[in-house]
PDB file with SEQRES, HELIX, SHEET and CRYST1 records, atoms N, CA, C and O in Angstrom:
SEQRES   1 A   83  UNK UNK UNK UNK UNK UNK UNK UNK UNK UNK UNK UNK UNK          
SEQRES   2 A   83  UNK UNK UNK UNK UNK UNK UNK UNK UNK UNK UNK UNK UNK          
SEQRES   3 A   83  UNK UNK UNK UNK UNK UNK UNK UNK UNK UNK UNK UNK UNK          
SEQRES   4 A   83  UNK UNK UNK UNK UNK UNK UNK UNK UNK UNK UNK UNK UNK          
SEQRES   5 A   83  UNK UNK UNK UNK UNK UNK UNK UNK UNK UNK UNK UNK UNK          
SEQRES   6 A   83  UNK UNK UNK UNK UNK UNK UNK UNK UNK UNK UNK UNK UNK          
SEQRES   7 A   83  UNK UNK UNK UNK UNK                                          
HELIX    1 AA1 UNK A   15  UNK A   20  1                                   6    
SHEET    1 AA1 4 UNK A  39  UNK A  44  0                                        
SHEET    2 AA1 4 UNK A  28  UNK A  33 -1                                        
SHEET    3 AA1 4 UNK A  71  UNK A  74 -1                                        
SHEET    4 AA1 4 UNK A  77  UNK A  78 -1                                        
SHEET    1 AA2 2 UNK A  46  UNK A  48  0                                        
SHEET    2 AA2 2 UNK A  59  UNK A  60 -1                                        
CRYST1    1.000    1.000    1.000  90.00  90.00  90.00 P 1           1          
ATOM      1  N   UNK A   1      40.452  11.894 -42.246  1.00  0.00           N  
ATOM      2  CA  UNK A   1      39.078  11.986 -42.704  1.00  0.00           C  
ATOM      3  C   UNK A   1      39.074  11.647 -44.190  1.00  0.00           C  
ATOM      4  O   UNK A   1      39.958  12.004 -44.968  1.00  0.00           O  
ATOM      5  N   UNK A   2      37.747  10.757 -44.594  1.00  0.00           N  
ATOM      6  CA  UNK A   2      37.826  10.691 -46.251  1.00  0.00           C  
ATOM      7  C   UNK A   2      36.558  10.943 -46.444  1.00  0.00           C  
ATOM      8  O   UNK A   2      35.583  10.918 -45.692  1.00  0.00           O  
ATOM      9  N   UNK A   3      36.749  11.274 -47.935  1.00  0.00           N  
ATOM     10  CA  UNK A   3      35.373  11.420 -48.320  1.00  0.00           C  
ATOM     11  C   UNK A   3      34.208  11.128 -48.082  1.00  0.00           C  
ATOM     12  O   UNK A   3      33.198  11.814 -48.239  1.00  0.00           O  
ATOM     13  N   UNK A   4      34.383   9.510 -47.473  1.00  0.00           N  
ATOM     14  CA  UNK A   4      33.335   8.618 -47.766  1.00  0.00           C  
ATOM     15  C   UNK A   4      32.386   8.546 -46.380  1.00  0.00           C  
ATOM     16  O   UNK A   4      31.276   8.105 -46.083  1.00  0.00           O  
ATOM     17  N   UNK A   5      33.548   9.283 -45.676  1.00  0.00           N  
ATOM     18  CA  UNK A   5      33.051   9.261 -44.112  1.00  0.00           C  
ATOM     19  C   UNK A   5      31.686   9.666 -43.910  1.00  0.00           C  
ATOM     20  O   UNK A   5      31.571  10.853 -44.218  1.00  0.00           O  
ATOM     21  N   UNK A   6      30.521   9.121 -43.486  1.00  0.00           N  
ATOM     22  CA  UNK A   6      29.313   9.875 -42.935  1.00  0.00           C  
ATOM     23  C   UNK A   6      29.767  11.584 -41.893  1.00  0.00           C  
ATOM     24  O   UNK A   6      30.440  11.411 -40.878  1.00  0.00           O  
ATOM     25  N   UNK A   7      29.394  12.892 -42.217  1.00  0.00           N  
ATOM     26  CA  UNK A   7      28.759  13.603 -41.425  1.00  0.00           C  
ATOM     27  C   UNK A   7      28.901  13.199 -39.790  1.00  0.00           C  
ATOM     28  O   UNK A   7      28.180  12.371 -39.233  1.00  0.00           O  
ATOM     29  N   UNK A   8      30.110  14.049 -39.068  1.00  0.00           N  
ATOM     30  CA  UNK A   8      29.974  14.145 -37.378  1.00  0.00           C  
ATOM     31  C   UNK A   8      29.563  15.116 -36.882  1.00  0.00           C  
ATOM     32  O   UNK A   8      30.489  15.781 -36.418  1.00  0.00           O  
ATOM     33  N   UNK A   9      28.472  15.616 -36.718  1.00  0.00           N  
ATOM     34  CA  UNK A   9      28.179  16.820 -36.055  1.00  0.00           C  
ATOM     35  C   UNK A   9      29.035  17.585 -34.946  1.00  0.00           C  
ATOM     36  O   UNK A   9      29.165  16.987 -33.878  1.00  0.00           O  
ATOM     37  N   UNK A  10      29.596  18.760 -35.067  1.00  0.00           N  
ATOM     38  CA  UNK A  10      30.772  19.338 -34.608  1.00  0.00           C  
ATOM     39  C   UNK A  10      29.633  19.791 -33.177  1.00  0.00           C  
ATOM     40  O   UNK A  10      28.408  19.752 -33.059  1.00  0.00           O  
ATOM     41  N   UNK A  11      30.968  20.289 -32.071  1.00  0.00           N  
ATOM     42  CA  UNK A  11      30.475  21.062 -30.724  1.00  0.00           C  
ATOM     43  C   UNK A  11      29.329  22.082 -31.502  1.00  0.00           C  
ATOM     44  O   UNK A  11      29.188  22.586 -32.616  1.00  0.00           O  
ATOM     45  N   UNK A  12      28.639  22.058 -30.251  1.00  0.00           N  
ATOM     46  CA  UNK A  12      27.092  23.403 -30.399  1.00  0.00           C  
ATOM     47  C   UNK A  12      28.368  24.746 -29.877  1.00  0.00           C  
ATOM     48  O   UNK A  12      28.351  25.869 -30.381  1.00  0.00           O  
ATOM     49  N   UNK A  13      29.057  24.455 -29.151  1.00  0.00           N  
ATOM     50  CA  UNK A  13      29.591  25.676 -28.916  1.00  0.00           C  
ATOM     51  C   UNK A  13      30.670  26.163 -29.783  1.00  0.00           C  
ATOM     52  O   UNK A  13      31.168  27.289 -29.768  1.00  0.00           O  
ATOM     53  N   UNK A  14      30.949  25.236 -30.493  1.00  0.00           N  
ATOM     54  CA  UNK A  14      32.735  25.879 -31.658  1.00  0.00           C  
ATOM     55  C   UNK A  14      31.921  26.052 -32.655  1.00  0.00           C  
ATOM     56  O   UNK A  14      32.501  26.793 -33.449  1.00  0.00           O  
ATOM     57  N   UNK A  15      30.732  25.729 -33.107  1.00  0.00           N  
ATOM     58  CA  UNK A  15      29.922  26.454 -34.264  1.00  0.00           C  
ATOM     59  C   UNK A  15      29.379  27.257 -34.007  1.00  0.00           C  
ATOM     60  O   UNK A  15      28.803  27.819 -34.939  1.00  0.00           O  
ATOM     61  N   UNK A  16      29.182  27.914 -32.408  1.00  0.00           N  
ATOM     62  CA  UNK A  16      28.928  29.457 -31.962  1.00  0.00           C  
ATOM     63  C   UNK A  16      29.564  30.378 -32.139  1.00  0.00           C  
ATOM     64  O   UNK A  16      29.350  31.583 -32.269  1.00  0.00           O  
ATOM     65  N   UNK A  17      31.013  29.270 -32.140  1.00  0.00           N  
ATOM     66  CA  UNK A  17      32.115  30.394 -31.896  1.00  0.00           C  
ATOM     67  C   UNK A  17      32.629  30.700 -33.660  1.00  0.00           C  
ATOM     68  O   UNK A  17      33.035  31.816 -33.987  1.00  0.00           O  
ATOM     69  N   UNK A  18      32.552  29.774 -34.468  1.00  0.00           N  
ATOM     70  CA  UNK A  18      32.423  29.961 -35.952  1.00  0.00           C  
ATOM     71  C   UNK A  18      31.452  31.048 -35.775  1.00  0.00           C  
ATOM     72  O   UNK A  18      32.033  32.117 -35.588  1.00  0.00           O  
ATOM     73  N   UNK A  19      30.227  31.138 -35.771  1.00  0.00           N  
ATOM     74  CA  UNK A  19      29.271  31.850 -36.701  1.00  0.00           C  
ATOM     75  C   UNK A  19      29.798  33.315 -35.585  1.00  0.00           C  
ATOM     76  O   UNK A  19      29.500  34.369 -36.147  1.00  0.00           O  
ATOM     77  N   UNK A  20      30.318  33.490 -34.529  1.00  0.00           N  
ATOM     78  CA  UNK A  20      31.042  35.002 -34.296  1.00  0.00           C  
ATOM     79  C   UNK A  20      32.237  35.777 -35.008  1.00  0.00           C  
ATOM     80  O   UNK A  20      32.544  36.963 -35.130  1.00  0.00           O  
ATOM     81  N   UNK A  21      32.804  34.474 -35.450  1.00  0.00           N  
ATOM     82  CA  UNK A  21      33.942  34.854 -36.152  1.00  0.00           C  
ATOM     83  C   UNK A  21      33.182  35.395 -37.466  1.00  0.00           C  
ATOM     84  O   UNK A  21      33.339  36.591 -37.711  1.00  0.00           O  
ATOM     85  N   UNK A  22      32.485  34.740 -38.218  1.00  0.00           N  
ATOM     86  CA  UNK A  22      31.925  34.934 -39.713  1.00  0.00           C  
ATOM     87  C   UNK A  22      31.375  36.696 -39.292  1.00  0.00           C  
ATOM     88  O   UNK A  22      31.489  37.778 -39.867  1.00  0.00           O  
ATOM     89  N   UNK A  23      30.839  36.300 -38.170  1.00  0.00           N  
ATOM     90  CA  UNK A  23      30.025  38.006 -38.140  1.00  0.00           C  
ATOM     91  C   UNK A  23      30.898  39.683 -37.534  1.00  0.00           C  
ATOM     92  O   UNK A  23      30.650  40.887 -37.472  1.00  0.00           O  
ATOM     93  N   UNK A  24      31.729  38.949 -37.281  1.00  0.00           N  
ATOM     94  CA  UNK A  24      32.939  40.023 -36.831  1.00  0.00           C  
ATOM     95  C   UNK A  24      33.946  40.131 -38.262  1.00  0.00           C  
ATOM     96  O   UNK A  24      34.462  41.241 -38.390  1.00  0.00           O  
ATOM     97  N   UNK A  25      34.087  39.710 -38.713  1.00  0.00           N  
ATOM     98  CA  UNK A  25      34.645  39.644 -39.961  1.00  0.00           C  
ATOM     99  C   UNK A  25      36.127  39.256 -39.797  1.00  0.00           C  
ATOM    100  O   UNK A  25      36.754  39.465 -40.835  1.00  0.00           O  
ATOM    101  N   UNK A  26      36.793  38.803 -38.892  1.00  0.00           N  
ATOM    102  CA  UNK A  26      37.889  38.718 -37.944  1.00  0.00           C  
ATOM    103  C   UNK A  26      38.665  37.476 -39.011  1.00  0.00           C  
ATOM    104  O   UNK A  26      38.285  36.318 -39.187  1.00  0.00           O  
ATOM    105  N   UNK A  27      39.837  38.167 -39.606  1.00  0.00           N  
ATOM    106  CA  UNK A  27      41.038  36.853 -39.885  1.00  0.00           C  
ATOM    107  C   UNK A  27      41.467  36.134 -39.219  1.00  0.00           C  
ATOM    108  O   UNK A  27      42.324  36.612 -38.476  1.00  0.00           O  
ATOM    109  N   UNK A  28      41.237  34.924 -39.086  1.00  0.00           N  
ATOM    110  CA  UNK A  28      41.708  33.812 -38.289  1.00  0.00           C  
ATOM    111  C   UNK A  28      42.448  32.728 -39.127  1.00  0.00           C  
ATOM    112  O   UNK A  28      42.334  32.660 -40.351  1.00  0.00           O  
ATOM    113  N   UNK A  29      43.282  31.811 -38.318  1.00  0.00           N  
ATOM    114  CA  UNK A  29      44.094  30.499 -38.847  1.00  0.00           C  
ATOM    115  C   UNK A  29      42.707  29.616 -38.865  1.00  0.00           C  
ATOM    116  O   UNK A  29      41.958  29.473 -37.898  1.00  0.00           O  
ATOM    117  N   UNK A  30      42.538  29.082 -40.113  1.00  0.00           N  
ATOM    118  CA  UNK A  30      42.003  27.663 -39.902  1.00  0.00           C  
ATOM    119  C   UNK A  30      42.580  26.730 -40.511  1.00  0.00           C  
ATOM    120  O   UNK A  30      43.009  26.799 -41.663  1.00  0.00           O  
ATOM    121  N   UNK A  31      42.641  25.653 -39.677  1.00  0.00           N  
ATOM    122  CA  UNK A  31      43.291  24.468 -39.473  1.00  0.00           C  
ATOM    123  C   UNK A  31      42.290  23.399 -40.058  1.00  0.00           C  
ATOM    124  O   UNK A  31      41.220  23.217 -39.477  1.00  0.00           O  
ATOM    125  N   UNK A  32      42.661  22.580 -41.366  1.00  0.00           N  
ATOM    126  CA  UNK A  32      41.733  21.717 -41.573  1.00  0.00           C  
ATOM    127  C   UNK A  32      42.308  20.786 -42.585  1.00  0.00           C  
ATOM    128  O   UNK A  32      43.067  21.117 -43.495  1.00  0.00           O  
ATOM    129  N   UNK A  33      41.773  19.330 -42.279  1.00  0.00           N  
ATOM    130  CA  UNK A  33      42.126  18.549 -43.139  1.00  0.00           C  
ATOM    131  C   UNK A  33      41.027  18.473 -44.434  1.00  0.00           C  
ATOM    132  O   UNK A  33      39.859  18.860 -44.498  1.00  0.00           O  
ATOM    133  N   UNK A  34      42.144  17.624 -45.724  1.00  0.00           N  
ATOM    134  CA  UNK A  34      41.384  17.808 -46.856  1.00  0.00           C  
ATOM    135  C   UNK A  34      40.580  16.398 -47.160  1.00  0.00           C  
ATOM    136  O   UNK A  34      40.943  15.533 -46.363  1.00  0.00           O  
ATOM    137  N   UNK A  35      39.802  16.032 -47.897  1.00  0.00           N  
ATOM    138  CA  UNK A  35      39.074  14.956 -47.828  1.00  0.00           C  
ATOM    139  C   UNK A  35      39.951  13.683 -48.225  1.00  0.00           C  
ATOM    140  O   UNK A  35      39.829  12.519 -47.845  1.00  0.00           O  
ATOM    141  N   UNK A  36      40.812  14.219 -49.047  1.00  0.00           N  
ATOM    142  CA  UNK A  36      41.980  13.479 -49.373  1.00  0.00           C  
ATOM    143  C   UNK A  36      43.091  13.222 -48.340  1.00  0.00           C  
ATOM    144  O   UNK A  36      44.099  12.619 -48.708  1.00  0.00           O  
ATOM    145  N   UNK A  37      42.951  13.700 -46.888  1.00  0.00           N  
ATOM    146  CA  UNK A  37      43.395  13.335 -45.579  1.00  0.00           C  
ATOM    147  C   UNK A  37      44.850  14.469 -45.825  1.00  0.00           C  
ATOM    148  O   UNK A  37      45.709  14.083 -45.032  1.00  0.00           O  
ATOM    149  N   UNK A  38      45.272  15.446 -46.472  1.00  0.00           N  
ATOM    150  CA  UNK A  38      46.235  16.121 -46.034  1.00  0.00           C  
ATOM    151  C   UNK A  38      45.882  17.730 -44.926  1.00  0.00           C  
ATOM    152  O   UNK A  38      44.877  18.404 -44.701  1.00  0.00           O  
ATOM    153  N   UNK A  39      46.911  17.765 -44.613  1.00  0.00           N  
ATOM    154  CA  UNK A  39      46.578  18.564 -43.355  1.00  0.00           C  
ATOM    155  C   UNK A  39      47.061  20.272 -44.222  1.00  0.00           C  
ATOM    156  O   UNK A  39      48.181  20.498 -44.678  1.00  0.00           O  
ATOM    157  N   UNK A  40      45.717  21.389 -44.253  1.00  0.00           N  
ATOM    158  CA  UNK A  40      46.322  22.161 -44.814  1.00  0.00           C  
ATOM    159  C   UNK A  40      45.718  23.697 -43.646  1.00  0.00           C  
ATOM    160  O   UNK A  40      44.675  23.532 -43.014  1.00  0.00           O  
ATOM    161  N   UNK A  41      46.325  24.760 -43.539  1.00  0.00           N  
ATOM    162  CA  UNK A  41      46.514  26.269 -43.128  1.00  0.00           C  
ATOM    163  C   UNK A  41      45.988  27.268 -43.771  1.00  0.00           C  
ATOM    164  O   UNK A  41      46.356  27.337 -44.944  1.00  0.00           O  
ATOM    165  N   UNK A  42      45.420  27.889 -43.502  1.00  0.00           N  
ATOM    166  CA  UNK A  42      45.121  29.415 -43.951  1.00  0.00           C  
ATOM    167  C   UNK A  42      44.335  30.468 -43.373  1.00  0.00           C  
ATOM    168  O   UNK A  42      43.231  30.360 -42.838  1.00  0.00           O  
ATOM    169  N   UNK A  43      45.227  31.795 -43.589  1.00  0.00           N  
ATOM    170  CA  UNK A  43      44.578  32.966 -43.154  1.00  0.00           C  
ATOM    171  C   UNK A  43      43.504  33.504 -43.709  1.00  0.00           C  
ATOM    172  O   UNK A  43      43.609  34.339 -44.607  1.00  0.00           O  
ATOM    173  N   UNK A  44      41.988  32.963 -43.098  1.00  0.00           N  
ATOM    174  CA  UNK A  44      41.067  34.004 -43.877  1.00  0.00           C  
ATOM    175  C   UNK A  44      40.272  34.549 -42.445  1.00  0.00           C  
ATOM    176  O   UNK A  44      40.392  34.683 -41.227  1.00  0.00           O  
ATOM    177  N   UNK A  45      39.073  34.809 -43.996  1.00  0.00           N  
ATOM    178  CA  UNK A  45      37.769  35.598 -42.765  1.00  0.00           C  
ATOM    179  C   UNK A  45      36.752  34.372 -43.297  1.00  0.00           C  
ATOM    180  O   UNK A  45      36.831  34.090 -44.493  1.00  0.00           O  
ATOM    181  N   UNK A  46      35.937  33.738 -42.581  1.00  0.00           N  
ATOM    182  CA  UNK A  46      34.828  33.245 -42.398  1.00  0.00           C  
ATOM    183  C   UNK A  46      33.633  34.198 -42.852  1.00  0.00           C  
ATOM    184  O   UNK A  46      33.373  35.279 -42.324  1.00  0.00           O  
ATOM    185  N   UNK A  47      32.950  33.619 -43.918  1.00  0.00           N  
ATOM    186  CA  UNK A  47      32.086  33.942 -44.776  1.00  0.00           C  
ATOM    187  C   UNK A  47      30.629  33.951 -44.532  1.00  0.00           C  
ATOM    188  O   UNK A  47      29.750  34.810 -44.618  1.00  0.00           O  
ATOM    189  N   UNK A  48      30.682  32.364 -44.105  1.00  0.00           N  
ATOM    190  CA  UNK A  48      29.452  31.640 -43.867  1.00  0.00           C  
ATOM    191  C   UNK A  48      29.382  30.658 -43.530  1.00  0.00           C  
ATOM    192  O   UNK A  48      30.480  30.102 -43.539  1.00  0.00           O  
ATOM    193  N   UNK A  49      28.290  29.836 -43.066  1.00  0.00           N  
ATOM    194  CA  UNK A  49      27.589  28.621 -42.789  1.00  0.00           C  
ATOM    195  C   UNK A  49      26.617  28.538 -43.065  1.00  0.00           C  
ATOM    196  O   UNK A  49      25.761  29.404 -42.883  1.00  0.00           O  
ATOM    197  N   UNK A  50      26.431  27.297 -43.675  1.00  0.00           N  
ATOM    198  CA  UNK A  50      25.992  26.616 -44.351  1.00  0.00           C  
ATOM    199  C   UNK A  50      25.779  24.837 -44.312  1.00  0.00           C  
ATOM    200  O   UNK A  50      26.615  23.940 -44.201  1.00  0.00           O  
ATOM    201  N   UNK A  51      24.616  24.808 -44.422  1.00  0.00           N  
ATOM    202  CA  UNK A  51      24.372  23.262 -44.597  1.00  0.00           C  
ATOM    203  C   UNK A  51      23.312  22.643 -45.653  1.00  0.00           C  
ATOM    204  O   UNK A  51      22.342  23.042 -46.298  1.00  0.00           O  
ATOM    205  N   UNK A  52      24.025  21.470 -45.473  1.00  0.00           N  
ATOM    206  CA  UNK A  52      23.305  20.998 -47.168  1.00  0.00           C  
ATOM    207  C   UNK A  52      23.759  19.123 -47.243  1.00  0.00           C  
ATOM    208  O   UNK A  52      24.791  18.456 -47.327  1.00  0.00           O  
ATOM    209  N   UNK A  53      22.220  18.872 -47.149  1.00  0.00           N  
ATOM    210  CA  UNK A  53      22.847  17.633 -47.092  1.00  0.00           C  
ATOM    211  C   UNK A  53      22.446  16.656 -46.101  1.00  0.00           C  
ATOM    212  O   UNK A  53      22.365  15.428 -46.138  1.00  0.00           O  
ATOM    213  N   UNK A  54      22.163  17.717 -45.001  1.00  0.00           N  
ATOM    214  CA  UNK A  54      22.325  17.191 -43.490  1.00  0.00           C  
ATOM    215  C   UNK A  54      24.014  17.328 -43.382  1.00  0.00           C  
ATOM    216  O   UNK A  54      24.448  16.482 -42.601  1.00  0.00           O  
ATOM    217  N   UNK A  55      24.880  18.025 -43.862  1.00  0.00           N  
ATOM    218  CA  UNK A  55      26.274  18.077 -43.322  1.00  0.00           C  
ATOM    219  C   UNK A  55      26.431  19.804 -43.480  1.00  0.00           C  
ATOM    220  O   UNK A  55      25.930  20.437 -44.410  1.00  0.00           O  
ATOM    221  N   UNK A  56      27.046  20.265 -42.628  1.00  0.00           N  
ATOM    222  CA  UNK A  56      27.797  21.415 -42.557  1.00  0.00           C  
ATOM    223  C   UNK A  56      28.965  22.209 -43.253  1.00  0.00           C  
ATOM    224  O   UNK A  56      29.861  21.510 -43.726  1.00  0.00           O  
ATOM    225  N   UNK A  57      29.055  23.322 -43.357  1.00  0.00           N  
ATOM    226  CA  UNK A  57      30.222  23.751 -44.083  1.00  0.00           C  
ATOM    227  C   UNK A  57      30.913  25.353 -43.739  1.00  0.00           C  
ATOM    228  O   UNK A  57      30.683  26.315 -43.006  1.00  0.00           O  
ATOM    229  N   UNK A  58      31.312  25.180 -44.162  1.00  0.00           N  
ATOM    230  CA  UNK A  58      32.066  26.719 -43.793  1.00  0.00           C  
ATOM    231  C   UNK A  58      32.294  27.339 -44.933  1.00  0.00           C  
ATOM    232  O   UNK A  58      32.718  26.620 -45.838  1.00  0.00           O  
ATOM    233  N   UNK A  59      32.116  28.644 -45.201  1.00  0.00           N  
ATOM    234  CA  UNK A  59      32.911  28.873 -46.627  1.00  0.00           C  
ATOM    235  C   UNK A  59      33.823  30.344 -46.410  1.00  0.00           C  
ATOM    236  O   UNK A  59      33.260  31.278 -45.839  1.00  0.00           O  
ATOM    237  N   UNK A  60      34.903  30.462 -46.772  1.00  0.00           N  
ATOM    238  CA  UNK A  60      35.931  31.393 -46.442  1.00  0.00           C  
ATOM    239  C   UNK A  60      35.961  32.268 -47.227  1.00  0.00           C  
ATOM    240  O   UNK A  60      35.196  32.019 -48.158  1.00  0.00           O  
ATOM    241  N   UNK A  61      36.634  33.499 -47.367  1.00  0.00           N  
ATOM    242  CA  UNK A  61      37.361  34.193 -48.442  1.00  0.00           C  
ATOM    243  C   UNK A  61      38.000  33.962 -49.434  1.00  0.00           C  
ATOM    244  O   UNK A  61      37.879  34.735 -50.384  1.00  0.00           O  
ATOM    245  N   UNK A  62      38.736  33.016 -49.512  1.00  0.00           N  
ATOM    246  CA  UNK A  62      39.626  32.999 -50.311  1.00  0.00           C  
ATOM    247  C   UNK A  62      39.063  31.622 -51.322  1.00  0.00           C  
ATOM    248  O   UNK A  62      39.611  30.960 -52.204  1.00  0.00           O  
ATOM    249  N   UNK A  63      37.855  31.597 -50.761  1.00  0.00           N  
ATOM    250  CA  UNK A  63      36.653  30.966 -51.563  1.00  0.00           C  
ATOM    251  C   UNK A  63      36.692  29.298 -51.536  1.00  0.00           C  
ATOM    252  O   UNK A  63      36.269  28.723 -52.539  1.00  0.00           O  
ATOM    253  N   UNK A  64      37.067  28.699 -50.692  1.00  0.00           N  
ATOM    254  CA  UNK A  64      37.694  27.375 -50.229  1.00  0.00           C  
ATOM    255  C   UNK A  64      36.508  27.137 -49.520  1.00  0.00           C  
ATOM    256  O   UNK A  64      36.160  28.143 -48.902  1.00  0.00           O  
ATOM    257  N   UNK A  65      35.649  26.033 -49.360  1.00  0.00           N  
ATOM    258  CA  UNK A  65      34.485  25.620 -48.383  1.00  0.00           C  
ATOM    259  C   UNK A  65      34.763  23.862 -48.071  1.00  0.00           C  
ATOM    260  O   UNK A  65      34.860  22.985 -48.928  1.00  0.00           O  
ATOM    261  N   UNK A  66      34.856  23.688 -46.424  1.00  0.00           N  
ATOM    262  CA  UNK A  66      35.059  23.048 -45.462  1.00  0.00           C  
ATOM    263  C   UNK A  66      33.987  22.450 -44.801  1.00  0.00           C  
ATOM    264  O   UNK A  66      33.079  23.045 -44.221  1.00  0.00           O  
ATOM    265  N   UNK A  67      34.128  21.296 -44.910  1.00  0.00           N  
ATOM    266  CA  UNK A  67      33.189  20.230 -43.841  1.00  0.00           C  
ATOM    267  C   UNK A  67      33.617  20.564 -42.572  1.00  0.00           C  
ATOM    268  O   UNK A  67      34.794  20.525 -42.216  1.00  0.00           O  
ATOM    269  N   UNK A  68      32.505  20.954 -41.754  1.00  0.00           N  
ATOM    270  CA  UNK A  68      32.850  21.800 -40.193  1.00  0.00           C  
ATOM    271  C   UNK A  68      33.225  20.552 -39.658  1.00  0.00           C  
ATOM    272  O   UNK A  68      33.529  20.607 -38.466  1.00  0.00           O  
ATOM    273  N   UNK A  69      33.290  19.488 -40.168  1.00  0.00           N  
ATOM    274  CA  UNK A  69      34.247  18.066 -39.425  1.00  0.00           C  
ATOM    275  C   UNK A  69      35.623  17.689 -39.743  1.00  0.00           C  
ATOM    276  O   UNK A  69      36.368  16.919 -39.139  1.00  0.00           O  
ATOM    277  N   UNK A  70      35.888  18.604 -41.157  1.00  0.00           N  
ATOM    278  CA  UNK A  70      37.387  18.396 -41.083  1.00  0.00           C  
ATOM    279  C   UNK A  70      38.036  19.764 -40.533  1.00  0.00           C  
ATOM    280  O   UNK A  70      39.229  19.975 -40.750  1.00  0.00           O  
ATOM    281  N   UNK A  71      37.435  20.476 -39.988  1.00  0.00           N  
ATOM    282  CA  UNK A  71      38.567  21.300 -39.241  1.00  0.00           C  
ATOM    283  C   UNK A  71      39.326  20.728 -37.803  1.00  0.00           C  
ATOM    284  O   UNK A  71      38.802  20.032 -36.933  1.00  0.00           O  
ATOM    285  N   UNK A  72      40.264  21.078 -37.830  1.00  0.00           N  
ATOM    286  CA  UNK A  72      40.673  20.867 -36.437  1.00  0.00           C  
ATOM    287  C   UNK A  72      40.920  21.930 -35.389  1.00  0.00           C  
ATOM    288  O   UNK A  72      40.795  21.866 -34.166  1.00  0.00           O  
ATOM    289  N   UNK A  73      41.426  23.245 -36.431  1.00  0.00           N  
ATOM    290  CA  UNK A  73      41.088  24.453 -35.661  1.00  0.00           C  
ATOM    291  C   UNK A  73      40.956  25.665 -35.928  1.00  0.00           C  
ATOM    292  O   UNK A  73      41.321  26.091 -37.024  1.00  0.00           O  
ATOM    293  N   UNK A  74      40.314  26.612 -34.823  1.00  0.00           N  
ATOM    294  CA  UNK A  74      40.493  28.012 -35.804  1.00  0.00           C  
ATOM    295  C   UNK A  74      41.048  28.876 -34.607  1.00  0.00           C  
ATOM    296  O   UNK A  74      40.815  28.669 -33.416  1.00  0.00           O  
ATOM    297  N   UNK A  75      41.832  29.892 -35.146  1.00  0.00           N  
ATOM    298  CA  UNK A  75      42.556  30.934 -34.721  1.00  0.00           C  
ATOM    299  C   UNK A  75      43.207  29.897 -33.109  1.00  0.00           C  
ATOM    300  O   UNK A  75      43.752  30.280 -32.074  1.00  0.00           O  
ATOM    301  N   UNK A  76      43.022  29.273 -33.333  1.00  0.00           N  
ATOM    302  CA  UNK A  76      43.921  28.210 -31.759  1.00  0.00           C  
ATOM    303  C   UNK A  76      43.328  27.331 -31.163  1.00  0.00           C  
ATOM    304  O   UNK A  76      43.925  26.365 -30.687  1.00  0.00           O  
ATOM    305  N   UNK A  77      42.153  27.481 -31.081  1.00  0.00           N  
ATOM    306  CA  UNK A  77      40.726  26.916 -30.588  1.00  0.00           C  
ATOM    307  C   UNK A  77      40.616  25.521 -31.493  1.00  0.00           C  
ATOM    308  O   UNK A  77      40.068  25.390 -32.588  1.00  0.00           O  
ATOM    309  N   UNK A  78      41.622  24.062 -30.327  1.00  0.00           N  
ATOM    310  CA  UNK A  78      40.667  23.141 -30.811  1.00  0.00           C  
ATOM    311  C   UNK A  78      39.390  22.541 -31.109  1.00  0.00           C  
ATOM    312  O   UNK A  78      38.437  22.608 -30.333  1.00  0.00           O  
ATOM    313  N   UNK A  79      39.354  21.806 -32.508  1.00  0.00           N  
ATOM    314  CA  UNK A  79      37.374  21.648 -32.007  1.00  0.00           C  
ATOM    315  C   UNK A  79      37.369  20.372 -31.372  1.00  0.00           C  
ATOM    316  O   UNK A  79      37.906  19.393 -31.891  1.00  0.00           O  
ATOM    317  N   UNK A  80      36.685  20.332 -30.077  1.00  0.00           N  
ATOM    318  CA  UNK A  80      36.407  19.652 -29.443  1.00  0.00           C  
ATOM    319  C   UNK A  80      35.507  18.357 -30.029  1.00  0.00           C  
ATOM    320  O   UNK A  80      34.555  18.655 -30.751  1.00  0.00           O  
ATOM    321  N   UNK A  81      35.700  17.266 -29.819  1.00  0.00           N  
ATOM    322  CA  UNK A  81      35.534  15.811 -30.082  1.00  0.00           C  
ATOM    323  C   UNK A  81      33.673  15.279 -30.254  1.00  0.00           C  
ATOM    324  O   UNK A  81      33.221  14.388 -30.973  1.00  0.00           O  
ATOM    325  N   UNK A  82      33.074  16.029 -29.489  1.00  0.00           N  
ATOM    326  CA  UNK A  82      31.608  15.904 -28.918  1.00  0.00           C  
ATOM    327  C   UNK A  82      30.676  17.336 -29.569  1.00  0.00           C  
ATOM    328  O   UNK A  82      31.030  18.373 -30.131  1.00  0.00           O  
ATOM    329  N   UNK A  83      29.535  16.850 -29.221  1.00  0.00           N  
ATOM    330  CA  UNK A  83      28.684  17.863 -29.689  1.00  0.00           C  
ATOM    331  C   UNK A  83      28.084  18.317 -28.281  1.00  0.00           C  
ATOM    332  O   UNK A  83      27.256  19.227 -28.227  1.00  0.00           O  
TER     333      UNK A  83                                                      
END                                                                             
């Protein structure tokens, strides 16, 4: 993924399953690439969602915020390809 990429709207259902995680307060692995295309890990809690832009985001604990298109996964749960 790069920067420059237009906005893919992620599954209706793995951004269900995001906004349960954010509201359970639950530490999970998320899996996500950086815009600069490296592949990076971390244990947080899901904060929020958020959009802006017309693009999506995630924002974590450990205060790091994610294009819900460069994740690839959370707590194991690939994100699926389609909306």
């Amino acid at each position: 993924m790069h920067p420059k990429q237009p906005y893919k709207p992620i599954s209706c259902d793995f951004y269900d399953e995001l906004e349960a995680f954010a509201t359970q307060q639950k530490i999970v692995l998320v899996e996500f690439e950086t815009p600069e295309g490296n592949m990076r890990h971390c244990e947080v809690r899901i904060v929020n969602l958020q959009t802006r832009n017309k693009e999506e985001f995630v924002q974590l604990d450990n205060g790091l915020e994610v294009r819900l298109d460069y994740i690839h996964s959370v707590d194991g749960t690939l994100m699926p390809d389609h909306c």
